[in-house]
C-alpha positions as CSV (number, residue, x, y, z in Angstrom):
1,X,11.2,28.5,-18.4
2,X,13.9,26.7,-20.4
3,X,16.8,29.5,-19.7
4,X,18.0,32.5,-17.8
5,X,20.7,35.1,-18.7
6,X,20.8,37.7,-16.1
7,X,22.9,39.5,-17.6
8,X,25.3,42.1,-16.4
9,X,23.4,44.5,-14.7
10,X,22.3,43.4,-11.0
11,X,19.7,45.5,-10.8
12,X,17.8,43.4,-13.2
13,X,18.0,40.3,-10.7
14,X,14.3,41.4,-9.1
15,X,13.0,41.4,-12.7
16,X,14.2,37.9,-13.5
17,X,12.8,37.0,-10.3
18,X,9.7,38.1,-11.4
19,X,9.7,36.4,-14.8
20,X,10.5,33.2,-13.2
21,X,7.0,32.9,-11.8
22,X,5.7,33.3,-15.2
23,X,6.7,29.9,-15.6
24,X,4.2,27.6,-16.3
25,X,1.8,30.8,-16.5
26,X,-1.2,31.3,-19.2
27,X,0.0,33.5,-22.0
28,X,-2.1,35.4,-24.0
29,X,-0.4,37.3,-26.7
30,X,-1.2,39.6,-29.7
31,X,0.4,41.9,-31.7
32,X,-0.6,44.9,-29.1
33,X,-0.8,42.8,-25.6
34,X,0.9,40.2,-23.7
35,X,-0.9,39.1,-20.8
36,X,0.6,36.7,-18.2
37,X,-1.9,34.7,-15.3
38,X,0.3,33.1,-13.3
39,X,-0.2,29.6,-11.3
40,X,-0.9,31.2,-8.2
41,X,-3.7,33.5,-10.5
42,X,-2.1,37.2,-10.1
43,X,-2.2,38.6,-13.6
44,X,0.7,40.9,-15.4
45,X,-0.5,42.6,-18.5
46,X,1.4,45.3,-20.7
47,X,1.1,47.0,-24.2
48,X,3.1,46.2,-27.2
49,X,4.6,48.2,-30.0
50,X,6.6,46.4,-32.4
51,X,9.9,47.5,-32.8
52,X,11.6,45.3,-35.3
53,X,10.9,42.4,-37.4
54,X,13.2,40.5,-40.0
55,X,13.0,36.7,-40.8
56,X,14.6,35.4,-38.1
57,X,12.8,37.4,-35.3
58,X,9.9,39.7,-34.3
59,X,11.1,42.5,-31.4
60,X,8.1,44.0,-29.3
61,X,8.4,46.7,-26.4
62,X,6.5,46.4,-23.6
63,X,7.0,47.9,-20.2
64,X,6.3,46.9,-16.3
65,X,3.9,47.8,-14.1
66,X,7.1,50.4,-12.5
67,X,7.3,52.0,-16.0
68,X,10.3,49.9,-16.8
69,X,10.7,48.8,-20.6
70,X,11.5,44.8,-21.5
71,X,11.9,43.6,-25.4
72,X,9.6,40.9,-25.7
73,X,11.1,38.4,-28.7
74,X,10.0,35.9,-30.6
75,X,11.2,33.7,-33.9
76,X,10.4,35.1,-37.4
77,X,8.7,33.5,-40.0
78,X,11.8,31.6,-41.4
79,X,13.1,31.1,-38.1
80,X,9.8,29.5,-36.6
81,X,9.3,27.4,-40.4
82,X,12.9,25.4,-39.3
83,X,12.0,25.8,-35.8
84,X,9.1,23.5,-36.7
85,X,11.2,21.4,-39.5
86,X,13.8,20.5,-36.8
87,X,10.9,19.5,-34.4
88,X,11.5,22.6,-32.0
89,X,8.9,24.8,-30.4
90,X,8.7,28.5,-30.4
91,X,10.6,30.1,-28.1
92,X,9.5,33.7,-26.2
93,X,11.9,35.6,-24.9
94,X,11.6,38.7,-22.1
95,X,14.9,40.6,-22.5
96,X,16.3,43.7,-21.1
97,X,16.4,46.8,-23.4
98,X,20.6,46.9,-23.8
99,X,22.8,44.2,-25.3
100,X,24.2,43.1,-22.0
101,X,20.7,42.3,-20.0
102,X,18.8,39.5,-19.3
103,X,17.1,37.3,-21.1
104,X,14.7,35.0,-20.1
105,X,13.3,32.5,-22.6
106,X,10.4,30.2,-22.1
107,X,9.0,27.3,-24.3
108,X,5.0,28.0,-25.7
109,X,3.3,24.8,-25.2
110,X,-0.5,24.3,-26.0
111,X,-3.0,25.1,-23.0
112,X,-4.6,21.6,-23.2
113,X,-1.6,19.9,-23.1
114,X,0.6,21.2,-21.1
115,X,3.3,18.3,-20.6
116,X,3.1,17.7,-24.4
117,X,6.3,18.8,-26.3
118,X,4.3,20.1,-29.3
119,X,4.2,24.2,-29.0
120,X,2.1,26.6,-30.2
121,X,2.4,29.4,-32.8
122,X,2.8,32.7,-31.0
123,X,-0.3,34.6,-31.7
124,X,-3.3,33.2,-29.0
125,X,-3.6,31.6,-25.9
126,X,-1.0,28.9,-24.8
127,X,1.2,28.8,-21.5
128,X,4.9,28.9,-21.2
């Protein structure tokens, strides 16, 4: 996890709770999916439905195992291009569904090499 915004709603502190142990989690992620195994193994999984993609990002909603919707966000295809020029990794980011919620971002990194700074491209396996 590189950065938490917990936004204004305190009701949302549980849920960025629970993202934090996604940290250093397994991630696999597809256009339809996101599937989280932490490091202590217990597994969150939800459907996606894109919502909204332009060149600087692509928007997914997913929701909780509580029925509770998240945006799921990653970096477009322009974005991720000068992500990758600048020698930055791609960034996912679970987000509340208003303007004013949380935001938690995390930093993809390859599954082999997980203390490597190289990241990997959104779509597969990797861990945050």
């Amino acid at each position: 996890m590189t950065r938490i915004n917990l936004g204004d709603n305190s009701k949302d502190n549980s849920i960025c709770e629970r993202l934090k142990t996604f940290n250093n989690g397994l991630i696999e992620l597809t256009d339809t999916s996101v599937t989280v195994i932490t490091k202590d193994q217990k597994t969150f999984k939800s459907n996606l439905r894109k919502t909204e993609e332009d060149f600087l990002s692509e928007t997914f909603q997913g929701s909780f195992e509580d029925g509770t919707s998240f945006r799921l966000i990653l970096p477009g295809g322009e974005a991720r291009e000068i992500m990758e020029v600048m020698g930055k990794g791609e960034v996912l980011t679970f987000g509340g569904m208003t303007g004013n919620g949380y935001a938690v971002d995390f930093d993809l990194v390859e599954k082999s090499e997980p203390d490597k700074q190289d990241y990997v491209h959104h779509k597969g396996r990797g861990i945050f």
